[in-house]
N, C-alpha and C positions, 0 to 999 in steps of 0.2 A: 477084239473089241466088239463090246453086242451091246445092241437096245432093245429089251427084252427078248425074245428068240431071236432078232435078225444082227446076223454077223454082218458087222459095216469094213471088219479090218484082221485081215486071219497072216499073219506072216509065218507060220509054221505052214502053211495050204501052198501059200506062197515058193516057199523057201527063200525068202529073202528079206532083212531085218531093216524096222524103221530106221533111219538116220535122221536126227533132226538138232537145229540148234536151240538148246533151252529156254525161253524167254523172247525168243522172237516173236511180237507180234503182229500187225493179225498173224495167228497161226500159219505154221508153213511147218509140210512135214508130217500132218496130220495130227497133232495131239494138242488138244487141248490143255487149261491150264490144271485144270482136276488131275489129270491123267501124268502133267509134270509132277504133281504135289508127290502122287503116290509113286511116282518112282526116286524120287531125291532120298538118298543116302542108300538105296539096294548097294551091295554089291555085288561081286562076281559069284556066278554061283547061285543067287538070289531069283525066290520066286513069290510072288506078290499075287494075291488078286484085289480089285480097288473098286468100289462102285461112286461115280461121280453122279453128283446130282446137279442136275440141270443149270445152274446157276454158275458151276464150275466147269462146264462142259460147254456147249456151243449154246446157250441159251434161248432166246427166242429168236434168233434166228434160224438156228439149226446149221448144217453145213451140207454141199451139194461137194463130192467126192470128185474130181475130175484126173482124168490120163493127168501122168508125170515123165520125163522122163525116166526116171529110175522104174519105176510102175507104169507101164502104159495102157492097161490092163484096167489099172484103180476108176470105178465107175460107182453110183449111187448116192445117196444123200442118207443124212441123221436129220429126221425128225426136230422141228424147233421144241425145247420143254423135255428133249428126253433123256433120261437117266441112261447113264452109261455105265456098261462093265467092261475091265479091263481085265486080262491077266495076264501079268509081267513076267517075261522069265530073262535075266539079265546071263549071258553066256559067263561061264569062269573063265579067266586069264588062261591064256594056253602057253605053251616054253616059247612057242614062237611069238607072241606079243610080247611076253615079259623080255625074251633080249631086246626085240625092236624099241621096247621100252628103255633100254640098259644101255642101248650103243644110240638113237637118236636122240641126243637134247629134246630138239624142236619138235617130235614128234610127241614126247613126254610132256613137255609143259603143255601142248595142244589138247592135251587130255587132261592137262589138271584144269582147263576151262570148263564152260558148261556146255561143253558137249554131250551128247549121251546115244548110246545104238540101243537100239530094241528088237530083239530077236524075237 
């Protein structure tokens, strides 16, 4: 994710993909709601790039980046007003999710929620 040159969210740098739940808000997880708009309906395999404008993004407030546990690292702020670029690359199903898929129920319907990973 960038607002204009400055990268606020590189999870390829990282090596490690957002995990977030759809619709929670206030935001948690880091993504704004632009940024859910433009990933609804990718699937596996899928690569997307999205520019959110402001409105649909952290607005006038902006967002100040803080440590997570999963992230402890994650530092910085987005600008209040600013346009956001995203670009999405949604991992394909691998054999090993598609059986985890096939033999756990509970783990299958968990994913037919709105949950979603961002790599």
């Amino acid at each position: 994710g960038t607002t204009g040159s400055e990268v606020f969210e590189d999870t390829q740098k990282r090596g490690k993909p957002i995990v977030f739940v759809s619709g929670s808000r206030p935001f948690t997880g880091g993504l704004c709601i632009g940024a859910e708009e433009g990933l609804a309906g990718m699937r596996g395999g899928g690569r997307r790039r999205v520019t959110v404008p402001a409105d649909r993004g952290f607005g006038e407030s902006g967002a100040v980046l803080r440590p997570t546990e999963h992230v402890p690292e994650k530092r910085g702020s987005i600008p209040k007003n600013a346009e956001l670029t995203y670009t999405f690359h949604v991992p394909p199903r691998t054999s090993k999710l598609s059986e985890a898929l096939a033999t756990d129920r509970s783990f299958s319907e968990d994913l037919q929620g709105p949950k979603f990973g961002v790599g």
